[in-house]
N, C-alpha and C positions, 0 to 999 in steps of 0.2 A: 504493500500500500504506500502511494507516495506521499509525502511528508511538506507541510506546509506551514512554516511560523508566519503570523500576521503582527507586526509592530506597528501600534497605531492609541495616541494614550486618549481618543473617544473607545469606551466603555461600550457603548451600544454597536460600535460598528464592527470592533473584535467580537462581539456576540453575535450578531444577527451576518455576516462574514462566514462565523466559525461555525454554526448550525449549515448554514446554506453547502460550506465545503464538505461537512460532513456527509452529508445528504448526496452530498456526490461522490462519496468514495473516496475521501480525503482522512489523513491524518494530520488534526490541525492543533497547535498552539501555539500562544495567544500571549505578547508581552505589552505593559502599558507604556514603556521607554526603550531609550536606545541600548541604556546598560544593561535591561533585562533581557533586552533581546540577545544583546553577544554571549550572555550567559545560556540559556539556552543553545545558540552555535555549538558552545564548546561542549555541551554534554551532550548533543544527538546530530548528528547527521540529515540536514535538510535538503529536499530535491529544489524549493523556493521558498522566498522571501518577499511576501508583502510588506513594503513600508511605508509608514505614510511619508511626505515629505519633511511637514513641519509637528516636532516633536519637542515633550516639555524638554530635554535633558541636550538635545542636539539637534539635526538636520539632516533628511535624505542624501544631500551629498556626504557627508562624513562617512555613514554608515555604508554607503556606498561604497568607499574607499577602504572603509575596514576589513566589508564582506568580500569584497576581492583580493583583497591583501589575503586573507587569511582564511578565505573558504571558497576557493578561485571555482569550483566545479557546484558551488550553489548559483541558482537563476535569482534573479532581482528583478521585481516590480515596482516603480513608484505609485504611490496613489497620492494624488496633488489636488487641489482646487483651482480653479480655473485661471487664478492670478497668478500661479506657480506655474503655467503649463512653460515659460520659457524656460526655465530651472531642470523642469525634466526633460525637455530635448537635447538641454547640454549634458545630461546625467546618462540618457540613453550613448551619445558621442563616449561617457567615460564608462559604460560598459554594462548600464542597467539593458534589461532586455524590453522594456516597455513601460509604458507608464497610462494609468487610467484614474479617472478625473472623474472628484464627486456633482452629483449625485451618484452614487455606483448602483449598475445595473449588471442583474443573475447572469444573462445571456453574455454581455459583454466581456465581462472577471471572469467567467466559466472557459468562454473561447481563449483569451488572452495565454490563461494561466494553463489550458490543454498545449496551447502553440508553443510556451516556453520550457514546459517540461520536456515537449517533445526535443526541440531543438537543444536541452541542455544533454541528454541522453543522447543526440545525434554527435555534440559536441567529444561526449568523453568516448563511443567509439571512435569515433576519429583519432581520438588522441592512442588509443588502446591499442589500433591497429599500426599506428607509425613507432610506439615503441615497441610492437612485437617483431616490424621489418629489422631484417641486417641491419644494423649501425656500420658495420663496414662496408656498406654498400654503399657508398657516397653518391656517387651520378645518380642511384635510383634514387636514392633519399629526397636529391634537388629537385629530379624530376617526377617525384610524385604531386598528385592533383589533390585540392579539396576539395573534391565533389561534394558538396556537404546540403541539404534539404532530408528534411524528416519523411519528406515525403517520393525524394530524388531514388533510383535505384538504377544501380549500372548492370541493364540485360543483357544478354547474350543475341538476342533477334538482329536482324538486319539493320532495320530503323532506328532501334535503340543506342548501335555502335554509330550510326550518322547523327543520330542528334549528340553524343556526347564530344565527337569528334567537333561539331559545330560551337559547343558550348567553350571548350579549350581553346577551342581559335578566337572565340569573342572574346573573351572573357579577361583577357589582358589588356585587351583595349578600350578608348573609351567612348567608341560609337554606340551610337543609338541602337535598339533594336526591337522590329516589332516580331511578335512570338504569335502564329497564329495555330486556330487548331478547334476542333469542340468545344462545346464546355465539359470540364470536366477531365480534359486529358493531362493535367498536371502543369499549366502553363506559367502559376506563378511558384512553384517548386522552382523549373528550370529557370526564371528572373533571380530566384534568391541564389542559386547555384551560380550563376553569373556573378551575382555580385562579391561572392562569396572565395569566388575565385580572380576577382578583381583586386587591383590598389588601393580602393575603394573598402576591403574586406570589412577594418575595424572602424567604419562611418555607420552611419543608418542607413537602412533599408527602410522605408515608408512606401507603405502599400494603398490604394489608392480604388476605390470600385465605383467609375464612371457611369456603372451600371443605375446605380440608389439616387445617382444625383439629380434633383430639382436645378432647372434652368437660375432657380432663383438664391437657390446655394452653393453652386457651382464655383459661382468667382468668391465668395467667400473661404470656402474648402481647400478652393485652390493657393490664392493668394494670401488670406487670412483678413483682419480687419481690426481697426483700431475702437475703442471703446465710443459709444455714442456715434457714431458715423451712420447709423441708420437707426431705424426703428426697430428695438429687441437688441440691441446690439451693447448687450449690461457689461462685456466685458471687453480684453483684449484677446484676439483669439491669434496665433499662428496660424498661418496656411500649410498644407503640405510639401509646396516650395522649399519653405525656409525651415521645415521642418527635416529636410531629407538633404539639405545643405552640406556638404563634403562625400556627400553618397550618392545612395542610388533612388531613383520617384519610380516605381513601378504601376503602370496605369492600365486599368484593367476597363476591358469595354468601351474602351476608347469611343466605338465608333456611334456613341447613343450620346452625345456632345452634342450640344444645342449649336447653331454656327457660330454665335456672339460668340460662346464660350471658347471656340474652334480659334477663333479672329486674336482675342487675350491671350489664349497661349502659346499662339503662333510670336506676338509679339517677345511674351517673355522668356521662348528658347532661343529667338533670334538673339535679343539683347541681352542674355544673362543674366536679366537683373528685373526684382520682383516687386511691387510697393504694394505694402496693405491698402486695401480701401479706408479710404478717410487718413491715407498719410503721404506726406510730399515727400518721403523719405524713401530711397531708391536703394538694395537691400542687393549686394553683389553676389549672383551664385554662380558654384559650382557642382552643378546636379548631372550626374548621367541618366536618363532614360530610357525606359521599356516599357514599351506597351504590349498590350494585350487584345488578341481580336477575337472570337467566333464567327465573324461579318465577310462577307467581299467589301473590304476598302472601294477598292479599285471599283466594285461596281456601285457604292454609295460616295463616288467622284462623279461618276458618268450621272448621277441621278441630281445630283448635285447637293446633296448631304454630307458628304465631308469634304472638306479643302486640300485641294490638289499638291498646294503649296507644304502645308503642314504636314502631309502625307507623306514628301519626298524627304523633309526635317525628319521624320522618325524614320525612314527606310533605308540607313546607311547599312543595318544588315538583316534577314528575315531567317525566323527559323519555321518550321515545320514541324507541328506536337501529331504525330500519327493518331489513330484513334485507338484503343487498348487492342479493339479486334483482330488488330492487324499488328498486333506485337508480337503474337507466336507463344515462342515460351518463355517472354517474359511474363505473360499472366498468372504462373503459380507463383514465378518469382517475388510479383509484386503483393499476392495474397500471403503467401509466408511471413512478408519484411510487415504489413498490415495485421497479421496474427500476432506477432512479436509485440507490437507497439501494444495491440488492443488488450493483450496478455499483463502489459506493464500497469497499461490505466487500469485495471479491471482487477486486477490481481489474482490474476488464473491462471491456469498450468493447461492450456489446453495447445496439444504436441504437433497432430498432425488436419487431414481433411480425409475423408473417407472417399475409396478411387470412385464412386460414382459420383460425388461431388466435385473431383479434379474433373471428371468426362464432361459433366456440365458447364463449368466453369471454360473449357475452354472451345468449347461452343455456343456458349449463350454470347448473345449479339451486344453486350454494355452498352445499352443507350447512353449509360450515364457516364461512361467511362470511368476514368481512375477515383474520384472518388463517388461513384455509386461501386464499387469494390469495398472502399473504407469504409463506408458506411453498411455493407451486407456483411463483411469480413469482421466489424464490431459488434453489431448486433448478433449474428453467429455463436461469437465467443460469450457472449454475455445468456445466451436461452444454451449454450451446451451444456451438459449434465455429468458428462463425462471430458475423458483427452481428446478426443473426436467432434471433429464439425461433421455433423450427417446432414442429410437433404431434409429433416423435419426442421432443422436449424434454420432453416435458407426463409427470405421472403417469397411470398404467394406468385410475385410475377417471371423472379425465378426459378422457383420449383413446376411451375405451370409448365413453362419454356421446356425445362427437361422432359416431361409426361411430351409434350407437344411434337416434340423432336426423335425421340429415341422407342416410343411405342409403335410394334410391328404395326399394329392396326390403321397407325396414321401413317406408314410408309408404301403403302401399295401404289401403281403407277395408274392414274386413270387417266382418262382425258381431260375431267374436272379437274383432276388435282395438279393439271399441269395449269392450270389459266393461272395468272399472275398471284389473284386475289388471295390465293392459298400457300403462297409460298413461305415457306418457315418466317421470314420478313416480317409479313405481316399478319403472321399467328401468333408470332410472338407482338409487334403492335397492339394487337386483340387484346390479349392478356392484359399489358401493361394500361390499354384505356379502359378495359372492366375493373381491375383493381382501383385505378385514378377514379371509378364513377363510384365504386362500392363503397370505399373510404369517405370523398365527398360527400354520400347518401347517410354514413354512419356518424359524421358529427354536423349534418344540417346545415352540410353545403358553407363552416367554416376552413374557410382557405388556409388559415394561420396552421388552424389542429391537424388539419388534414397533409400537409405539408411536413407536419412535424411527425406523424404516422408514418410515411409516407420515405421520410429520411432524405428529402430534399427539399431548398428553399423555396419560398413561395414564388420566386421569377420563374422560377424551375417548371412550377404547378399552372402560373398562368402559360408558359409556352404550350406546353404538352395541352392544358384545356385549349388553351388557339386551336392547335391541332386535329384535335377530336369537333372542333366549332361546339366546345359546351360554354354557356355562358353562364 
């Protein structure tokens, strides 16, 4: 079970924090200062460290400096107020791995704190496996990569060895690049691997989802804004610009940018330089970028939804995320590294997958790609009873797909069953829009619960409903 100090000297927020972690399979405690907290350090071994910033005894960054000094392979969260958010971007620069701002919300602390465990475990294999290499092997030593994403893995398939070949070539440089591919095929893994394997390595990495954004928060999010500059606007906020300032700005969904928005940040790649709304104050960066597409750019140019100009600014190099289906045998590969992980959160011993759920697995068609894997390969683990993932394990639209696929009954050759309409395709589509109506039907047609059954986000839900035309 992974282990979580919270140092924060409100009383209520170590309480209602320390229940909520619990509740998720955390082992949590709980200091009301800084001195308490280090004392704690020394008698147990933490996977992370929530702190607040500002503390009766000292200061987030202090403790910062302490926790790394002397517990290098613990993860650090700041938890700041919103006057403080400048404080914690330079804290994250001195090696916190994030930082989240009150009022604090379940979903957000939840995700956050899954992302840094994962990533501090990705850490210390890394470190595990270069002192287990020959130390006399010097050229290798130079010449080893740090492929490093929680969620990155180096397959053996075809497309697998081109994309990592493509990532070692970018990845010392510091052109742009856009990463195109499904949703779902791992595209801001391979962003964080880039940067990761960049000069850029020890900056910030700030992630960015184009997708969520209102036309009307956009330039805000982006740029950030000075206190009273508009209406609502009670604080000072940072943009993601100036927040991702000596690193890397990965932009996701790029291509759902309003054109205003398109036109602003065409300006502030041109000129390097970013000013908050409501300040005459011109903010010098050095940001490299990657975006992210599921879209034809190229055909939201011709239609005249994206900017031809800005298009050719991020396309100094392009990668290509294949779709899992067409990975080969990287798909047990990446259900194993997915076992492992879900094994750590969950605190299970569950060893292998049963061969008729390897059979499955590597013919069901992943609409969802790599992480509809993580999110079956989790759930899985968490309904097995035993060492074994078996096919009772699996989700409905999976399990169906296998019956759908592999029984003699539905293999005989007709002439019907040659017409399009039946083709494994879209039997397995079938499945996956009866489950999507079944669930919708079962909590009354709310998208949120349903989504969350479901184990994909609600963009997710509306696409697939587009598709079926359910309104």
């Amino acid at each position: 079970m992974k282990k979580i100090l919270i140092i924060d000297d409100e009383v209520n927020v170590c309480l209602l924090l320390s229940k909520f972690l619990v509740r998720n399979g955390f082992e949590v405690s709980t200091a009301a200062n800084g001195g308490a907290g280090m004392e704690f350090l020394k008698k147990a071994d933490f996977d992370l460290v929530l702190c607040d910033f500002r503390l009766e005894d000292t200061d987030g960054r202090e403790m910062l400096k302490n926790i790394k000094a002397l517990y290098p392979k613990t993860g650090v969260i700041i938890i700041t107020g919103y006057s403080d958010i400048k404080m914690a971007v330079e804290m994250i620069k001195m090696g916190a791995y994030d930082y989240i701002t009150k009022p604090l919300y379940p979903d957000e602390i939840l995700n956050t704190i899954t992302k840094a465990i994962e990533t501090q475990y990705a850490l210390q294999e890394m470190a595990a496996n270069d002192y287990s290499a020959d130390s006399n092997d010097k050229p290798q030593k130079e010449n080893k990569k740090q492929i490093l994403s929680s969620e990155f893995v180096v397959g053996t398939s075809r497309a697998s060895k081109e994309l990592l070949k493509q990532i070692e070539l970018v990845a010392p440089t510091n052109y742009s690049v856009i990463i195109l591919g499904e949703s779902g095929t791992g595209k801001e893994s391979v962003a964080k691997s880039i940067h990761l394997n960049s000069p850029r390595y020890n900056q910030p990495f700030v992630a960015m989802d184009c997708g969520s954004l209102t036309k009307e928060l956009a330039a805000s999010e982006f740029f950030g804004h000075e206190k009273g500059s508009f209406t609502g606007a009670l604080y000072t906020k940072i943009g993601h610009f100036e927040m991702a300032n000596g690193g890397t700005l990965f932009l996701d969904e790029v291509g759902n940018l309003s054109y205003e928005i398109q036109a602003a940040l065409l300006r502030t790649v041109q000129e390097r330089k970013v000013k908050r709304i409501g300040s005459t104050k011109e903010i010098d960066l050095d940001v490299r970028i990657i975006i992210a597409t599921n879209e034809n750019l190229q055909e939201g140019i011709s239609k005249g939804r994206f900017r031809e100009d800005l298009y050719h600014r991020f396309n100094e190099f392009s990668i290509y995320m294949p779709p899992l289906r067409d990975r080969g045998n990287d798909i047990m590969m990446l259900a194993e590294h997915f076992l492992k992980i879900a094994n750590r959160e969950l605190d299970r011993n569950v060893t292998t997958f049963a061969p008729e759920v390897i059979e499955c697995f590597m013919n069901y068609r992943w609409q969802g790609n790599i992480r509809e894997m993580k999110n079956m390969v989790r759930r899985a683990t968490l309904l097995s009873e035993g060492n074994e993932i078996t096919m009772k394990t699996l989700p409905l639209e999976i399990s169906n797909f296998k019956v759908l696929a592999y029984e003699p009954s539905n293999l005989s050759v007709t002439n019907e069953a040659k017409e399009p309409k039946h083709d494994l395709k879209n039997a397995a589509l079938g499945a996956e829009h009866e489950t999507i109506l079944k669930v919708l039907r079962e909590v009354n047609f709310n998208k949120t619960k349903a989504a969350e059954i479901l184990n994909i986000d609600r963009k997710t839900l509306y696409n697939k409903m587009k598709a079926i035309n359910l309104k």
